[in-house]
C-alpha angles and dihedrals in degrees: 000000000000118000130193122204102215102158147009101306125194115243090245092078089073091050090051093049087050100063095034093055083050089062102046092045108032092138101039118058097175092055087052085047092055102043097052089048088059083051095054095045085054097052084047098048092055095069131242112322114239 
């Protein structure tokens, strides 16, 4: 799952990926781990928010 920060984004997106990822992984918790740090590169990537 590949997601790409393009805007100010509300913290709750990451709330709401949470538990998403939890769903669609709730057997594998590397593959959640590896999901949400995708997640977080992404948010990092994209620079300091104004």
């Amino acid at each position: 799952m590949l997601f790409k920060v393009t805007a100010l984004q509300p913290a709750g997106w990451s709330d709401a990926l949470k538990r998403l990822l939890a769903m669609e992984n709730q057997h594998d918790r590397e593959a959640y781990t590896e999901a949400k740090t995708d997640f977080v590169q992404n948010v990092l990537d994209a620079g300091p928010f104004e």
